[in-house]
C-alpha positions as CSV (number, residue, x, y, z in Angstrom):
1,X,-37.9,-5.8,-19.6
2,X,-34.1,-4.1,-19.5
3,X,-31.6,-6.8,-19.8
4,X,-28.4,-6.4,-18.6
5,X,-25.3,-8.1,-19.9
6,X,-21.4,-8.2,-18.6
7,X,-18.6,-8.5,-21.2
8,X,-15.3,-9.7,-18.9
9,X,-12.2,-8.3,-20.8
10,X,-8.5,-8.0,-19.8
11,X,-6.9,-4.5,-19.7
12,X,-8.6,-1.7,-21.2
13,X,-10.9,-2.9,-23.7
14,X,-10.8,0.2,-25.8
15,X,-7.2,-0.6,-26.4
16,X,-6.8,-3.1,-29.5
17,X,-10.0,-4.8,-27.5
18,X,-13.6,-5.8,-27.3
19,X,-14.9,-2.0,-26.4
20,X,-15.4,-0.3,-30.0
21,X,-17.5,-3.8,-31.0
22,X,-19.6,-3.6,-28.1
23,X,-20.4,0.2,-28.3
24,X,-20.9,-0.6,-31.7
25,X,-23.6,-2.8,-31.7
26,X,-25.0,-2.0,-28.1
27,X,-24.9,2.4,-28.5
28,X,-22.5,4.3,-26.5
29,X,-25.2,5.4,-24.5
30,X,-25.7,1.9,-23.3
31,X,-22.6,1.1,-22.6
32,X,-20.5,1.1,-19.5
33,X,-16.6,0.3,-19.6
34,X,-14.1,-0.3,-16.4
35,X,-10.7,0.2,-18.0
36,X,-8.1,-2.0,-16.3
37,X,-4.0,-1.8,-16.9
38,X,-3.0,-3.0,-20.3
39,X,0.0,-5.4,-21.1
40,X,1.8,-2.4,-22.4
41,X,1.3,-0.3,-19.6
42,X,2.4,-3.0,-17.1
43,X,5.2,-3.9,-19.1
44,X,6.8,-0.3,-19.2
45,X,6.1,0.0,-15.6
46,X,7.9,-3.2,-14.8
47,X,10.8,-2.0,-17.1
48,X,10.8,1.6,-15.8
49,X,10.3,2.9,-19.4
50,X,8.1,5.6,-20.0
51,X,5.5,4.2,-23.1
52,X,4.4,7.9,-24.2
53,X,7.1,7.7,-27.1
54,X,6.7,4.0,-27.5
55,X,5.8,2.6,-31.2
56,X,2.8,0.4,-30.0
57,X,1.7,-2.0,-32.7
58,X,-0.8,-4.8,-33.2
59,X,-0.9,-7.8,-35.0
60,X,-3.5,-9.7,-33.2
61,X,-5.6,-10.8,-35.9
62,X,-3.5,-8.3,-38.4
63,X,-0.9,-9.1,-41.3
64,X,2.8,-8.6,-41.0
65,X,2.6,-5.3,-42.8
66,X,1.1,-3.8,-39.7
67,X,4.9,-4.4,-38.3
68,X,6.7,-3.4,-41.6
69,X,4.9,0.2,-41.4
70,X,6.8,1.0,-38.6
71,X,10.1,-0.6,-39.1
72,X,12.9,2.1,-38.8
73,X,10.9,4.3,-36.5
74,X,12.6,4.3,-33.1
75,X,11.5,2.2,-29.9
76,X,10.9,1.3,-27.8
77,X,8.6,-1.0,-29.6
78,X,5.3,-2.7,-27.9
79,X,4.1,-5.1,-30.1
80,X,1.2,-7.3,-29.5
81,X,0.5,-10.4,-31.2
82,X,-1.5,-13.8,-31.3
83,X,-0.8,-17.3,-31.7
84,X,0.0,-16.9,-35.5
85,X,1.9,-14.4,-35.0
């Protein structure tokens, strides 16, 4: 029997997210994924900045040197973190 399953994430999942794990595991071929807007994307929209240029860095999960590789290059910056960070 072909069981389905739903994996609810915020945003675009193939964007610091869930979706490379699940295609991982599942096969691309099996998988369906229903981007959404990310934080970054709403942010620049609500700041009327454009984000193609932006430094976009994560450190969800992720040391600090993540955030000292890009030190010096210019913004804007998007950085996205986690409660440890």
């Amino acid at each position: 029997a072909i069981k389905r399953v739903v994996v609810l994430a915020s945003g675009d999942p193939n964007f610091y997210g869930v979706g490379p794990l699940v295609v991982r595991v599942l096969g691309a071929e099996n998988v369906v994924i229903h981007p959404n807007l990310t934080a970054m994307q709403t942010a620049c929209a609500r700041l009327r900045i454009p984000w193609q240029d932006a430094v976009v860095v994560s450190l969800h999960g992720r040391s600090w040197e993540h955030l000292a590789a890009v030190l010096g290059q210019p913004g804007p910056w998007l950085i996205y973190t986690d409660p440890d960070h």
